[in-house]
DONU-45656 format. One record per residue (C-alpha): x, y, z; residue in one letter; residue number from 1. Coordinates in steps of 0.02 Angstrom, whole numbers. Layout:
BEGIN
[[X Y Z] 'A' NUM]
...
END
This chain:
BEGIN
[[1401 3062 -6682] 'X' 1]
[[1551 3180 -6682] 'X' 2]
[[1676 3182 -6808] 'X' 3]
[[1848 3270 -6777] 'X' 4]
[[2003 3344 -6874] 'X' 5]
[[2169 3343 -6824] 'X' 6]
[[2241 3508 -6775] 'X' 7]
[[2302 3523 -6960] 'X' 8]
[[2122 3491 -7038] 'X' 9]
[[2051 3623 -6923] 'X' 10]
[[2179 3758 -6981] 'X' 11]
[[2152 3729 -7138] 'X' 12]
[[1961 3715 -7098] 'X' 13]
[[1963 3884 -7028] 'X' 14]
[[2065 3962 -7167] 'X' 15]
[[1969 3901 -7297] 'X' 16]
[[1799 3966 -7213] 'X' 17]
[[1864 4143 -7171] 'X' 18]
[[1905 4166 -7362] 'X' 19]
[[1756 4122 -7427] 'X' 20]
[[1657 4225 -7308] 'X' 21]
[[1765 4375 -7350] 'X' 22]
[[1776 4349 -7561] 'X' 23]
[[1604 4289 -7570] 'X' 24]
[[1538 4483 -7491] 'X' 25]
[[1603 4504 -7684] 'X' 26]
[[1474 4398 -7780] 'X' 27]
[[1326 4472 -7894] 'X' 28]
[[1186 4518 -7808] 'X' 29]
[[1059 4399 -7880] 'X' 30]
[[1199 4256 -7837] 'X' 31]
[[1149 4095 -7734] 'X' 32]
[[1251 3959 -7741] 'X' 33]
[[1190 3843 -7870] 'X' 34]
[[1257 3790 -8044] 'X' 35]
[[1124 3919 -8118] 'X' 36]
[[1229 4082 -8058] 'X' 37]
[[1373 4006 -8112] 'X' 38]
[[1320 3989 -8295] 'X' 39]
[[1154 4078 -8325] 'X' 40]
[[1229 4270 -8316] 'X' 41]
[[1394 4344 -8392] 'X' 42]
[[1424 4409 -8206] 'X' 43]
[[1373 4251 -8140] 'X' 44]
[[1517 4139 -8216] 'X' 45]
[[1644 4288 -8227] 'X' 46]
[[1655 4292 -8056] 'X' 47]
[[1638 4096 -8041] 'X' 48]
[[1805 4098 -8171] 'X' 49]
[[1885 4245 -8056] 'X' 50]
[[1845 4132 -7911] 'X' 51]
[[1922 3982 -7976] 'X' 52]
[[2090 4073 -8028] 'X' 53]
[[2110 4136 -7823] 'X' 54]
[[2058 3925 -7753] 'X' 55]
[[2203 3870 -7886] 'X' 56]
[[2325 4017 -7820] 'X' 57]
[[2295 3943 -7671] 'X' 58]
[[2317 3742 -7726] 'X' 59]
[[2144 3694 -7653] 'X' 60]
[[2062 3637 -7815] 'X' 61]
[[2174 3511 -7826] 'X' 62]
[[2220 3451 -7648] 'X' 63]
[[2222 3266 -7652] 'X' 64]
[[2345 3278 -7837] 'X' 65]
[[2499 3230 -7868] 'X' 66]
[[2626 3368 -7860] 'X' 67]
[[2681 3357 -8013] 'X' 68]
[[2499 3386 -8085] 'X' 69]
[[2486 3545 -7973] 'X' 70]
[[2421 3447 -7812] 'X' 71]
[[2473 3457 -7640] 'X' 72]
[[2467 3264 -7618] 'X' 73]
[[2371 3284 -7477] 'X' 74]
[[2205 3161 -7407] 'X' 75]
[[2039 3188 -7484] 'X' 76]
[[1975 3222 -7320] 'X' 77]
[[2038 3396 -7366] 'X' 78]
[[1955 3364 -7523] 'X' 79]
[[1805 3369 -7429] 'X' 80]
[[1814 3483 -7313] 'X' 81]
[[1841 3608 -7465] 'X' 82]
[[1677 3545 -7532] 'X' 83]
[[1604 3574 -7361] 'X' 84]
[[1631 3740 -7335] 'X' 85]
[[1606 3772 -7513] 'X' 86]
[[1429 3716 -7510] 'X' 87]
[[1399 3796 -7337] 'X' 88]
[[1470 4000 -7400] 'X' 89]
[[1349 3941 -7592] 'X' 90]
[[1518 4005 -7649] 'X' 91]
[[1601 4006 -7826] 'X' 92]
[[1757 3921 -7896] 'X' 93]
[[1755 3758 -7906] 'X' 94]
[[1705 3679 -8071] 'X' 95]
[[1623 3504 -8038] 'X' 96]
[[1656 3406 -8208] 'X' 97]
[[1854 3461 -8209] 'X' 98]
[[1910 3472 -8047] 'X' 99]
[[1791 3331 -7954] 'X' 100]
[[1747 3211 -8092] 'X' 101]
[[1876 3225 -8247] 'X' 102]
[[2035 3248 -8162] 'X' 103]
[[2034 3111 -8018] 'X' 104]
[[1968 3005 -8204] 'X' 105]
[[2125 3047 -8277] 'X' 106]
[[2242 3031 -8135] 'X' 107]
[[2179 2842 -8118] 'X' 108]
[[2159 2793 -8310] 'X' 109]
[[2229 2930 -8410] 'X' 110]
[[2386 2937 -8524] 'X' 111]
[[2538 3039 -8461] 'X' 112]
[[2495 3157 -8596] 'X' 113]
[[2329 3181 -8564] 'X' 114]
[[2368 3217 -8368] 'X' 115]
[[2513 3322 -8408] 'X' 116]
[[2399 3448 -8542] 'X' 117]
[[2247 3445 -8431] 'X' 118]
[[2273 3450 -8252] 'X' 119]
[[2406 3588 -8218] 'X' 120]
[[2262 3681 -8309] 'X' 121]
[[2113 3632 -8202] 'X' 122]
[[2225 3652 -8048] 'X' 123]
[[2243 3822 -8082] 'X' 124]
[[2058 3879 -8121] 'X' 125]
[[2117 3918 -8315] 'X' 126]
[[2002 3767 -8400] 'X' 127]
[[1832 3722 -8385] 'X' 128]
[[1729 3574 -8438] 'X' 129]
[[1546 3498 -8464] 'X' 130]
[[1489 3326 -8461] 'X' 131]
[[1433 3248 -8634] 'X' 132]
[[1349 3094 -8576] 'X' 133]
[[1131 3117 -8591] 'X' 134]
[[1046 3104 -8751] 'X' 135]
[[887 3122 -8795] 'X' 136]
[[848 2940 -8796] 'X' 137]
[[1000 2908 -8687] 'X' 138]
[[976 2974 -8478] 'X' 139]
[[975 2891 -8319] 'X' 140]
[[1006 2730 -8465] 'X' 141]
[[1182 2800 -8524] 'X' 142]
[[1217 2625 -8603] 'X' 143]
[[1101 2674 -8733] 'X' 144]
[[1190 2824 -8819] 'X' 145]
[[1219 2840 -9023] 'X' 146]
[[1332 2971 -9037] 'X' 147]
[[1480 2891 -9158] 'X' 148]
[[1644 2913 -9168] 'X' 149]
[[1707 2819 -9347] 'X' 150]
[[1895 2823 -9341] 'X' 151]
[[1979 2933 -9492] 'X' 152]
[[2183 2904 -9486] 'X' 153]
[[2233 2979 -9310] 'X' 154]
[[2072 3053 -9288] 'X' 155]
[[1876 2993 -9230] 'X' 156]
[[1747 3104 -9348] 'X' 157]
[[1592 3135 -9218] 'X' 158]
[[1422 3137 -9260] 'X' 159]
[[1275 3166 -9131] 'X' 160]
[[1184 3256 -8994] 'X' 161]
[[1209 3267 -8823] 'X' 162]
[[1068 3356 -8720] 'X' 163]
[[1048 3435 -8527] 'X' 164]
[[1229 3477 -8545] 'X' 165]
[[1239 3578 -8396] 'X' 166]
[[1380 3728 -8441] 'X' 167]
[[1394 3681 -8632] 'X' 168]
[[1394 3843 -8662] 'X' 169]
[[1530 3914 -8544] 'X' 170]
[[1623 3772 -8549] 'X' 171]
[[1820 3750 -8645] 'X' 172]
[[1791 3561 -8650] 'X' 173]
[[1693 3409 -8646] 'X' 174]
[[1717 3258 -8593] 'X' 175]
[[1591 3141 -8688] 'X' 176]
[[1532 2956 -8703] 'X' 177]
[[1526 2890 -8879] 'X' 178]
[[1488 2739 -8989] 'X' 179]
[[1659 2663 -9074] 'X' 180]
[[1582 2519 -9114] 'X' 181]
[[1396 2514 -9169] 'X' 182]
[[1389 2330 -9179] 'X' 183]
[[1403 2283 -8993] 'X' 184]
[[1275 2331 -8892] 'X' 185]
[[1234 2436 -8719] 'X' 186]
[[1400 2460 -8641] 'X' 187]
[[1507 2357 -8751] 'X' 188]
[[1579 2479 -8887] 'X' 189]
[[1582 2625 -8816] 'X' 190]
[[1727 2762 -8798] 'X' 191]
[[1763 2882 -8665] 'X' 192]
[[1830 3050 -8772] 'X' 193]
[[1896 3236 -8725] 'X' 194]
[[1857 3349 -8865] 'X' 195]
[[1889 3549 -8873] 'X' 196]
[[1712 3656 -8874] 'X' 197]
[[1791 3744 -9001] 'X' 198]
[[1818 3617 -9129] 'X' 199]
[[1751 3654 -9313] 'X' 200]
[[1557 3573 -9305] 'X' 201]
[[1504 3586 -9129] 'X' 202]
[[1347 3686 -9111] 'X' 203]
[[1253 3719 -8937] 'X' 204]
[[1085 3763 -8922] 'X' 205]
[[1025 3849 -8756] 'X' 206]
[[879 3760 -8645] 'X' 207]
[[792 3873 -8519] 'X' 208]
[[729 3795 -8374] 'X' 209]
[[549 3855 -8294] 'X' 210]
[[636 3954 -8177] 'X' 211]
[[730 4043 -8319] 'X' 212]
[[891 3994 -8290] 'X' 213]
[[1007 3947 -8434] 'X' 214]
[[1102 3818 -8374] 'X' 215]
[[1077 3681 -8500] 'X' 216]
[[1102 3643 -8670] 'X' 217]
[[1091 3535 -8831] 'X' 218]
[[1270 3503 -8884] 'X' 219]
[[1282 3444 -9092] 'X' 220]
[[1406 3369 -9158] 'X' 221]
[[1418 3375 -9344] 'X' 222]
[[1590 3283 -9422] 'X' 223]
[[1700 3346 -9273] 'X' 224]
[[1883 3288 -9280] 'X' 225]
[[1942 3228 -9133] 'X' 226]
[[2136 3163 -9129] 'X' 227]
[[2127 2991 -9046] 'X' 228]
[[2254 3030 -8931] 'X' 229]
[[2118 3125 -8840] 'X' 230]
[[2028 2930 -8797] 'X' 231]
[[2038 2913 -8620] 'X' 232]
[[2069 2730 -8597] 'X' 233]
[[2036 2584 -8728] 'X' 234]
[[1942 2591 -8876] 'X' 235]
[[1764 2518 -8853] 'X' 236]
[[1811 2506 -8633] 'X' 237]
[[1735 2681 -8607] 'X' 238]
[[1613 2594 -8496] 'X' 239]
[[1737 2572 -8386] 'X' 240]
[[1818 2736 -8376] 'X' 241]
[[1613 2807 -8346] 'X' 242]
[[1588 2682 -8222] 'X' 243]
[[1776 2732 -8138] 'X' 244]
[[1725 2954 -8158] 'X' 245]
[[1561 2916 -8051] 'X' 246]
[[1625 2867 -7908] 'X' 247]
[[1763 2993 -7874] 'X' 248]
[[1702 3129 -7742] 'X' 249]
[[1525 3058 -7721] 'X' 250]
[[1513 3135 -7542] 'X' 251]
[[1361 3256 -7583] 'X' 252]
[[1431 3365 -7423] 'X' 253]
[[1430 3504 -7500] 'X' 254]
[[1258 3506 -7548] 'X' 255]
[[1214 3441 -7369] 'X' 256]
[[1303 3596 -7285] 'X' 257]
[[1224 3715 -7400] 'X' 258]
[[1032 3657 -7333] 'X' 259]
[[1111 3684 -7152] 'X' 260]
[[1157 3868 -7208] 'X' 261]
[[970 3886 -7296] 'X' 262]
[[874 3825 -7156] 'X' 263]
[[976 3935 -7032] 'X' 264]
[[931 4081 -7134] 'X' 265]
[[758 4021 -7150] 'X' 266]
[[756 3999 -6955] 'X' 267]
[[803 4187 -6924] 'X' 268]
[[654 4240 -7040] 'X' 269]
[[533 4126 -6938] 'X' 270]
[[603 4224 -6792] 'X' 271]
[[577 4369 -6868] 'X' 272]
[[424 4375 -6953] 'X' 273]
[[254 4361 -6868] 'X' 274]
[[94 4298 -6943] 'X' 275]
[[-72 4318 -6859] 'X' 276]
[[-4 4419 -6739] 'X' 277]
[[126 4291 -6700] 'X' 278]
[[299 4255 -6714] 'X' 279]
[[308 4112 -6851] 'X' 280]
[[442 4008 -6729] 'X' 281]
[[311 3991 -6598] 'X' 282]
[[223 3906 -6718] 'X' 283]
[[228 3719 -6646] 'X' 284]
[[181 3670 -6836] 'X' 285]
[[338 3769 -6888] 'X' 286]
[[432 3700 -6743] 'X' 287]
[[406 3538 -6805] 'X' 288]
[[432 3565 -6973] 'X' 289]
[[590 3660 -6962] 'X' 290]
[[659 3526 -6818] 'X' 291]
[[599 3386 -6960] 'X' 292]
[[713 3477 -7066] 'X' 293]
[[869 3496 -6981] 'X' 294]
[[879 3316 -6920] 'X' 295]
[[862 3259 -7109] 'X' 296]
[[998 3367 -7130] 'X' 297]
[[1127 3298 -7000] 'X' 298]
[[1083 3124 -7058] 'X' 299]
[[1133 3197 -7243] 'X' 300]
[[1297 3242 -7174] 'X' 301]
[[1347 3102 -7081] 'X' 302]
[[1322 2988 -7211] 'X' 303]
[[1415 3101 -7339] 'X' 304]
[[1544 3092 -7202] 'X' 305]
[[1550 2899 -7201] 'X' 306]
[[1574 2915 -7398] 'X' 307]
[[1722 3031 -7382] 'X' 308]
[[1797 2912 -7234] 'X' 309]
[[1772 2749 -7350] 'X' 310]
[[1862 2855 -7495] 'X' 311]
[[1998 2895 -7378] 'X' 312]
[[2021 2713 -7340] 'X' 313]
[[2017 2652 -7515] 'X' 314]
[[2156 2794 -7556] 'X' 315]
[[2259 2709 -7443] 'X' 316]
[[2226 2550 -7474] 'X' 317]
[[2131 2462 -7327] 'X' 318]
[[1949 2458 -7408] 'X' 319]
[[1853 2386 -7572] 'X' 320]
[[1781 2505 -7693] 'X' 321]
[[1624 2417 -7661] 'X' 322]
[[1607 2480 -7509] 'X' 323]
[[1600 2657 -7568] 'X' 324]
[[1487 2650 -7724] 'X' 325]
[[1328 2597 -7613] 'X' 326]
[[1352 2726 -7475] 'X' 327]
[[1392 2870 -7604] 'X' 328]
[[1217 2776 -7686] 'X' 329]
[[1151 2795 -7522] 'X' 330]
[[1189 2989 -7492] 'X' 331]
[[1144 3046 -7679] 'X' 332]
[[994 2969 -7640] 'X' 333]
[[958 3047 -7472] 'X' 334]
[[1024 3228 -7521] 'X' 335]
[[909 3224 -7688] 'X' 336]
[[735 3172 -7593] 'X' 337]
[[773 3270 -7444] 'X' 338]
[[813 3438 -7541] 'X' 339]
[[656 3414 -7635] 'X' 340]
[[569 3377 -7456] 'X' 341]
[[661 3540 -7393] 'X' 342]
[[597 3649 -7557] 'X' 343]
[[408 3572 -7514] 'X' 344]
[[417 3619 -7336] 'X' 345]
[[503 3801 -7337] 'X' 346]
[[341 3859 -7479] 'X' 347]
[[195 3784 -7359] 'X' 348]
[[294 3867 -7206] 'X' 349]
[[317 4028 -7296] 'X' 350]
[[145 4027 -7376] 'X' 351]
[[69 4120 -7512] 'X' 352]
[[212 4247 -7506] 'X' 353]
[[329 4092 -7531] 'X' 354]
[[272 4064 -7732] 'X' 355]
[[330 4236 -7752] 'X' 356]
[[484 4278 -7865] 'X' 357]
[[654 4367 -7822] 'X' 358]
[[653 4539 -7843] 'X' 359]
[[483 4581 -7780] 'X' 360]
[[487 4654 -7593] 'X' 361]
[[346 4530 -7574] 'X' 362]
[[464 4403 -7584] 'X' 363]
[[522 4304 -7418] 'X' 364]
[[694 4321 -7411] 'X' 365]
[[716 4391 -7588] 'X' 366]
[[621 4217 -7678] 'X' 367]
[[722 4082 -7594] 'X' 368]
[[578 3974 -7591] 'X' 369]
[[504 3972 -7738] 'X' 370]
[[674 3974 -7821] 'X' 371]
[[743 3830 -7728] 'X' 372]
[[578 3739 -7764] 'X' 373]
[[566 3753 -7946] 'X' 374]
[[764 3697 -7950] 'X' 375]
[[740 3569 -7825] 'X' 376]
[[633 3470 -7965] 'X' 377]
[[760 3396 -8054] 'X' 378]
[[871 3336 -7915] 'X' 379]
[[799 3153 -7908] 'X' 380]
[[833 3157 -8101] 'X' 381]
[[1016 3219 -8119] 'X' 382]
[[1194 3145 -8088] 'X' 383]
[[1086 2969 -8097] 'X' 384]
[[905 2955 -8040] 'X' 385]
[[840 2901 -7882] 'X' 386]
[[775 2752 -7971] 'X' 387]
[[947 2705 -8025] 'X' 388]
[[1038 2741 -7851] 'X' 389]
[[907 2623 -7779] 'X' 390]
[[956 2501 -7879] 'X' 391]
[[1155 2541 -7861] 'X' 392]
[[1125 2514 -7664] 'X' 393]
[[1007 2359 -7689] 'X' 394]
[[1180 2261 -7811] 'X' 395]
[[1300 2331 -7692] 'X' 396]
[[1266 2365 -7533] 'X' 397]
[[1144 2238 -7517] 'X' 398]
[[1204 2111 -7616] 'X' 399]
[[1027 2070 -7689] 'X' 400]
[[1031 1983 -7889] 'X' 401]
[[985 2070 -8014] 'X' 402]
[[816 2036 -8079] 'X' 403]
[[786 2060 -8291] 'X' 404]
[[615 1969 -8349] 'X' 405]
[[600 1880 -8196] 'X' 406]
[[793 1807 -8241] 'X' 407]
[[922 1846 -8088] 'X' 408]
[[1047 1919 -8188] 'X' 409]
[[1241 1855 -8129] 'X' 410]
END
């Protein structure tokens, strides 16, 4: 299947790609792409910030905004085919929780004040933001959280812990999910809040991953004041505001277009390298493998393509919302299992030298393997687990009930 732009789209298309391939010559040498350069070094994210200030010069963080929030008003197809290239150049700039999750949030459901403070901020690469949602009895089940929020004149006083905050510590703000109202249960009482990482009481604690990367992080909050004009929606509706924030730029194309650019370089070292005395892409095990590969990949793309076309759709008003939430299920689902897939396959190709780290000149192309692998792990787990996407595309894609106990659930 081919998918076009318009004349327009491919302009921009081509713009967008020859400026990342020229500013991205800039980034730090260790830099690849994923969220762990952008917050695990002090060069890392400085040059993720710097990065961000040129894509707001330019109005591309916030393409499909209003104007008077600093947008440009135009489709999200441009949305995406930022993302796109984005994901394809592993480049810097864009931060995910402000620009792709928070801000579309607050454009649909947030006060005049809120959008007016925030977004002019975000659109300009000047603010950056974490998610608070996981606790440590509180993941892929978000209904569950206990973090409270007790209301104190026109404040909430916060009390809790949020945990694999990815960017707590780099972050200006957070956008967290909180209990208002202890004596509903699962989804009923919560609150949707946007709270200042420097407020009085909030304490983060670093968690280094196996690959040591420092990208996570226990966030504490211990009697933080939090003006209640900083609620995002109804007290005790936050459910709905979550639900709303998840399925704003759900594509996954990005992360689909930068496997196409990691097996391309991966197919240059297999032409490249022998083994046995022969070149590794004469291989017909490799062959297969790496052919395996790349069709996974274009599937991957075309359905983050039919996500981006249903959004499109929606925005103007000719589809259902329920079309889009099982077919950005759908490509979550695909891009997590195939990337681990991907990670599996390029350290049996590489072999023994493929467990080795980055730095060492035994390294295939300086560790990508064995760092892609050990990352690759928690992909079925994050941004909702595979488990949980199943079941998204089984309620609404599918349309099958929803079984509790052996009681369909209506």
């Amino acid at each position: 299947m081919e998918f076009g732009l318009t004349p327009e789209q491919q302009a921009l298309w081509e713009g967008i790609d020859n400026f990342l391939a020229k500013e991205m010559k800039d980034a730090p040498p260790e830099w690849s792409g994923g969220l762990e350069d952008m917050y695990s070094t002090d060069a890392g994210h400085a040059f993720h910030r710097a990065m961000a200030k040129k894509l707001g010069e330019k109005g591309w963080i916030s393409f499909a905004w209003p104007k008077q929030y600093g947008g440009q008003e135009a489709s999200i197809i441009e949305q995406m085919i930022l993302s796109e290239r984005m994901g394809y150049h592993s480049a810097a700039g864009l931060d995910a929780f402000g620009a792709l999750m928070l801000a579309p949030t607050l454009l649909a459901g947030g006060s005049e004040e809120q959008k007016q403070e925030q977004l002019p901020l975000i659109a300009r690469g000047e603010r950056f933001w974490c998610q608070g949602w996981s606790e440590p009895n509180a993941g892929s089940d978000l209904a569950s959280v206990t973090t409270r929020a007790i209301r104190d004149g026109d404040d909430y006083i916060v009390n809790g812990q949020k945990t694999w905050t990815s960017g707590g510590h780099r972050a200006d703000w957070i956008f967290a999910v909180v209990r208002t109202d202890p004596e509903q249960k699962r989804s009923r009482g919560l609150s949707f809040l946007l709270i200042d990482m420097k407020s009085p009481g909030i304490t983060v604690n670093p968690l280094v991953d196996m690959a040591s990367n420092h990208l996570f992080n226990e966030v504490f909050f211990d009697n933080v004041r939090v003006p209640i004009k900083n609620r995002v929606g109804e007290e005790n509706q936050g459910w709905a505001v979550t639900r709303m924030m998840m399925n704003f730029e759900r594509s996954n194309v990005g992360m689909f277009y930068g496997m196409r650019r990691l097996l391309s370089e991966f197919v240059t070292y297999c032409k490249e390298t022998r083994r046995d005395g022969q070149i590794m892409s004469q291989d017909p095990i490799v062959r297969q493998r790496v052919a395996q590969m790349a069709v996974e990949i274009e599937v991957g793309i075309a359905m983050s393509h039919r996500v981006g076309w249903t959004q499109h759709k929606i925005s103007e008003g000719k589809g259902q919302l329920g079309d889009m939430i099982g077919a950005a299920s759908g490509a979550k689902l695909w891009g997590s299992e195939q990337f681990r897939r991907m990670s599996d396959t390029l350290c049996v190709v590489a072999g023994q030298h493929g467990q080795v780290k980055r730095g060492s000149r035994w390294a295939p192309l300086d560790g990508l393997s064995e760092n892609i692998y050990q990352t690759s792990l928690g992909f079925p787990i994050f941004a909702g687990s595979s488990e949980v996407q199943r079941n998204l595309i089984a309620w609404t894609a599918l349309e099958l009930p929803r079984v509790k106990g052996g009681t369909v659930l209506t």
